[in-house]
C-alpha positions as CSV (number, residue, x, y, z in Angstrom):
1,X,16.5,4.5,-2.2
2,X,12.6,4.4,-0.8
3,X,14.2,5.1,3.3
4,X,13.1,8.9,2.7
5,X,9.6,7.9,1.2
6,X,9.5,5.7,4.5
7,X,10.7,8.6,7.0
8,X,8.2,10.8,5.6
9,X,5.0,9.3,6.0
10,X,6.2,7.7,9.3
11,X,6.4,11.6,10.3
12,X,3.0,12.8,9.1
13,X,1.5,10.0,10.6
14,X,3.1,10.7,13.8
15,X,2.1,14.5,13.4
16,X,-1.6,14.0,12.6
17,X,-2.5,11.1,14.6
18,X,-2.7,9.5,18.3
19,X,-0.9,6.2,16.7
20,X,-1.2,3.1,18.9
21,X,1.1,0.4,17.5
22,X,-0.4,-2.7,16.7
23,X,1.4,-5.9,17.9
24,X,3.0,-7.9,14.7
25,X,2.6,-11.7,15.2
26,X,6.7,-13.1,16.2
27,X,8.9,-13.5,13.4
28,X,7.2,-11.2,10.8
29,X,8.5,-7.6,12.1
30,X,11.7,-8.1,10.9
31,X,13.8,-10.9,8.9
32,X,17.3,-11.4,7.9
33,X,18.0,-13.2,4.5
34,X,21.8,-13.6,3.7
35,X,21.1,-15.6,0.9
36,X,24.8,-16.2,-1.7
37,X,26.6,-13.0,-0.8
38,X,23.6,-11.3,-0.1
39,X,22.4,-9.5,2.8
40,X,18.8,-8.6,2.7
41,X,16.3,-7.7,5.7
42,X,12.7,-6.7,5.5
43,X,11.1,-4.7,8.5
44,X,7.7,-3.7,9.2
45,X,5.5,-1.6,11.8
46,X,2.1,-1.4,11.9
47,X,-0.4,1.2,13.7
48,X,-4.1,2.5,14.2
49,X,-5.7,5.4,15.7
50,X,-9.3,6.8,16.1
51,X,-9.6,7.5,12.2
52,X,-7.5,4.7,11.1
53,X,-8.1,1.1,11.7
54,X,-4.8,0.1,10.2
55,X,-1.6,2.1,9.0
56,X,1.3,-0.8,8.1
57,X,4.3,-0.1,6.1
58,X,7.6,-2.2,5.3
59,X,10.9,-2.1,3.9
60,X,13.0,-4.3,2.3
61,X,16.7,-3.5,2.3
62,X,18.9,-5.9,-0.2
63,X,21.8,-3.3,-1.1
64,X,21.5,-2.0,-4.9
65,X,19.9,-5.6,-5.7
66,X,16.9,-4.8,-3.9
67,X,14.6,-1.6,-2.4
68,X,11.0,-2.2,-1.8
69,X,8.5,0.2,0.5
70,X,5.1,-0.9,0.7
71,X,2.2,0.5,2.4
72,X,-0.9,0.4,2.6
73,X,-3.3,3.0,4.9
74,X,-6.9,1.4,6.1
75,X,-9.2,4.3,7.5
76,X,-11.5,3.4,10.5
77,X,-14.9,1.4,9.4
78,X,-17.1,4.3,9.8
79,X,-15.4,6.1,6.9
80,X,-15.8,4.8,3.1
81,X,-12.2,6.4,2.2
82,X,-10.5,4.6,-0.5
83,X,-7.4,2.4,0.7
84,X,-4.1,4.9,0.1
85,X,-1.8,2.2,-1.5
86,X,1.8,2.3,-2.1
87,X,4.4,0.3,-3.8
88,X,7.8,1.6,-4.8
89,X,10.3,-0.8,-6.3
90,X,13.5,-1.4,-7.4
91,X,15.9,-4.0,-7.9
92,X,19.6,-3.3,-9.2
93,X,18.4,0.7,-10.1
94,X,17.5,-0.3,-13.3
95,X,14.2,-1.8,-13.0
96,X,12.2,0.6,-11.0
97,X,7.9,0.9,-10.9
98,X,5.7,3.0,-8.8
99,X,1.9,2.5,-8.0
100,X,0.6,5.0,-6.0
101,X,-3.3,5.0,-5.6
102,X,-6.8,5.5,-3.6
103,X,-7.8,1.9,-4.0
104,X,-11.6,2.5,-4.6
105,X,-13.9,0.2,-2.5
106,X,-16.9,0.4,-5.1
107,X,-17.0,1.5,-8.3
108,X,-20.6,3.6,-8.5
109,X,-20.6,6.9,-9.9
110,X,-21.3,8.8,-6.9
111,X,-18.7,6.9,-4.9
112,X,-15.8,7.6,-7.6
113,X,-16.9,11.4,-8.3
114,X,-16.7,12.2,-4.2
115,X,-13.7,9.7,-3.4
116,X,-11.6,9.5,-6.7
117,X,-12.2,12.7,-8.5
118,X,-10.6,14.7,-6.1
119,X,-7.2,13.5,-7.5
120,X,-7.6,14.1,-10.9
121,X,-5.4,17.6,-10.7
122,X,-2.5,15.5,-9.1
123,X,-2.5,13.1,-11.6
124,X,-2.4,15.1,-14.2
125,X,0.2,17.3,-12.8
126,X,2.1,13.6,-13.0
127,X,1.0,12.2,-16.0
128,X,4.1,11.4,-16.8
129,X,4.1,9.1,-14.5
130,X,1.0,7.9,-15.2
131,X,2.1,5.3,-18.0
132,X,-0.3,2.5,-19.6
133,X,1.5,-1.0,-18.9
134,X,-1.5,-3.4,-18.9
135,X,-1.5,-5.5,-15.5
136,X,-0.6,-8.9,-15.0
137,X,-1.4,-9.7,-12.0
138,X,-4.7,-7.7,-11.2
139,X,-7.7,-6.7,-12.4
140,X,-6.8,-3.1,-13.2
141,X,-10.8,-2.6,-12.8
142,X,-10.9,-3.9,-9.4
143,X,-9.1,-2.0,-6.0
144,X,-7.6,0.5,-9.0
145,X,-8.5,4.3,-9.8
146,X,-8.6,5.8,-12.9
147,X,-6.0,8.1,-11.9
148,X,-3.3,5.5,-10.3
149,X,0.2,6.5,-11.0
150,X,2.1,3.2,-12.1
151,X,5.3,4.1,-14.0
152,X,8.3,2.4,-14.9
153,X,11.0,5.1,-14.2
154,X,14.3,4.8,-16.2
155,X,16.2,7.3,-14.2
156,X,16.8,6.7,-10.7
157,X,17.8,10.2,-9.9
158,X,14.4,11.0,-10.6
159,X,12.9,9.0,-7.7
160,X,14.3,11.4,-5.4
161,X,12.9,14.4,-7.2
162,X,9.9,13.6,-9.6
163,X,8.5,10.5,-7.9
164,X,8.9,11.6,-4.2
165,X,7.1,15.0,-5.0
166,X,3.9,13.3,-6.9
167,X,4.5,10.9,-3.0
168,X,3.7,13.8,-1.0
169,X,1.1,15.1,-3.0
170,X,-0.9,12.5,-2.5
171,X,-0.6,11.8,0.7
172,X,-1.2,15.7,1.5
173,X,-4.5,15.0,-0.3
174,X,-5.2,11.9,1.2
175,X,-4.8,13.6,4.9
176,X,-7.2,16.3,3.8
177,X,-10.3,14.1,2.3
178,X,-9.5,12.0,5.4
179,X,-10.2,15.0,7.8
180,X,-13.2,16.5,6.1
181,X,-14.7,12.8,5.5
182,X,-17.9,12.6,7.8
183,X,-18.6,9.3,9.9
184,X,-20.9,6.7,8.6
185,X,-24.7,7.0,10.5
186,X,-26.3,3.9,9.7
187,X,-24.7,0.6,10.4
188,X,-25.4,-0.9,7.5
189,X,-23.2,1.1,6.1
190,X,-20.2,0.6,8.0
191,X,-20.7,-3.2,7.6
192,X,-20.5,-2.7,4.1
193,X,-17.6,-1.2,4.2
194,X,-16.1,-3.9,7.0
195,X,-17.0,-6.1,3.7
196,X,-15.2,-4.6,1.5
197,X,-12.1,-4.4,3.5
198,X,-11.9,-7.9,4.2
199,X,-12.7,-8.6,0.3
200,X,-9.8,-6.3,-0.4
201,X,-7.5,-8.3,1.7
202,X,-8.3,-11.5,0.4
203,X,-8.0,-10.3,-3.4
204,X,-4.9,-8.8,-2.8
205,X,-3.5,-11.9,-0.5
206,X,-4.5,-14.6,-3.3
207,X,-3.1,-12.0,-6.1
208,X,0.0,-10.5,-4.8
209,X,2.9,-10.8,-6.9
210,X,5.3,-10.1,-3.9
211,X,5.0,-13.6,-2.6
212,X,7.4,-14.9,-4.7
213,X,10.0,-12.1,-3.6
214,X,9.0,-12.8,-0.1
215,X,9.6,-16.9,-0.7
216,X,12.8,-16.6,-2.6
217,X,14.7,-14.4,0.5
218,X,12.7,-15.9,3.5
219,X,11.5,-19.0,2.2
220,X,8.2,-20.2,1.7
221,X,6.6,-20.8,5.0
222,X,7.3,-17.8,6.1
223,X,6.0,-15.7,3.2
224,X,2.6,-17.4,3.6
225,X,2.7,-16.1,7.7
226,X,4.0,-12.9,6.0
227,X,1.3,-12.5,3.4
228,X,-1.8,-13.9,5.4
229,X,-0.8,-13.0,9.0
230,X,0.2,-9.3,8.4
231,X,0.0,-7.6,4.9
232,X,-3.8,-8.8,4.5
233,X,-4.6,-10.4,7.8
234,X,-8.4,-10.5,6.6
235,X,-7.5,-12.5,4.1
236,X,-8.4,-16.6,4.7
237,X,-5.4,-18.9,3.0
238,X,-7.7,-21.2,0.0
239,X,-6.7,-23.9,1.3
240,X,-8.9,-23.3,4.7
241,X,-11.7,-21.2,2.5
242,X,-14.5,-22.9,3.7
């Protein structure tokens, strides 16, 4: 369902930046789960250039039981972007849900009218995809925009039309603000941002409702290398928070 969503940012990226992959630690760049009957895998590929420190995305593949693309876009340190999240899901094409956001990394004024605001006209373009289901995982406050597109879609036809269009908007945007953001001067600044990308990763790792998708097709060792060693490698397991 998502493999188009997949192929096109996969292209931009290619098109607009000198990608270097970024070596995935054994084992977690792809997995085979053929769990009952089933036959899922999950894949994943991971890059940076100058402007981005970190571009990873992954697939899951279970048949009509299962589609997941995930991604999440880190610009370099010396840019205060937002984080360009993505999450598209769906499991037996009936219970489909798409986040899309900037995941703000402060929430002052001045930060959220130069870094957010900007994609107010999207959203509103897409407010029908904009629906309010309260969160139960996260703090909708926290790593969340006030114009995040999480939806519930009923019609799985519309994924291809409705849902990828709103896709490409956003990322179109997110390309643009990225290329007219200006470099950080002090480094104060870029260590705070260093911060708040490592406190991203280790409120996302400990929150993530994914793990338990990840544990019930690839058992639970490996989702903890998954979740810790790749998706928020910043992140510190609690158990070894010192």
């Amino acid at each position: 369902m998502y493999q188009p969503f997949l192929e096109h940012l996969r292209q931009e990226l290619f098109a607009r930046f000198a990608l270097e992959a970024l070596p995935i630690p054994a084992g977690l760049d792809y997995q085979l789960s053929e769990r009952g009957r089933q036959r899922t895998t999950i894949q994943s590929w991971c890059y940076r250039s100058a402007e981005l420190r970190k571009a990873r995305y992954t697939y899951i593949d279970g048949g009509e039981a299962a589609q997941v693309f995930n991604s999440v876009i880190y610009p370099a340190y010396q840019y205060d972007l937002p984080l360009l999240g993505i999450d598209l899901l769906s499991f037996n094409r009936k219970k489909i849900l798409v986040v899309l956001d900037f995941q703000p990394l402060f929430r002052d004024e001045a930060y959220l009218s130069r870094h957010i605001e900007p994609m107010r006209e999207i959203y509103e373009r897409y407010s029908d995809l904009a629906q309010p289901f309260e969160m139960k995982f996260y703090d909708a406050n926290q790593y969340f925009s006030r114009y995040l597109l999480f939806a519930r879609v009923g019609d799985p036809d519309l994924v291809a039309t409705r849902v990828f269009s709103a896709y490409k908007d956003y990322l179109d945007l997110y390309w643009q603000m990225l290329a007219a953001a200006k470099p950080l001067e002090h480094p104060e600044a870029v260590q705070r941002v260093t911060c708040a990308h490592r406190d991203y990763d280790q409120y996302s790792a400990e929150r993530d409702p994914a793990s338990g998708l990840f544990s019930s097709y690839f058992g639970h060792e490996w989702a903890e290398r998954f979740l810790y060693e790749f998706l928020f490698a910043d992140a510190v397991p609690l158990a070894v928070t010192p």
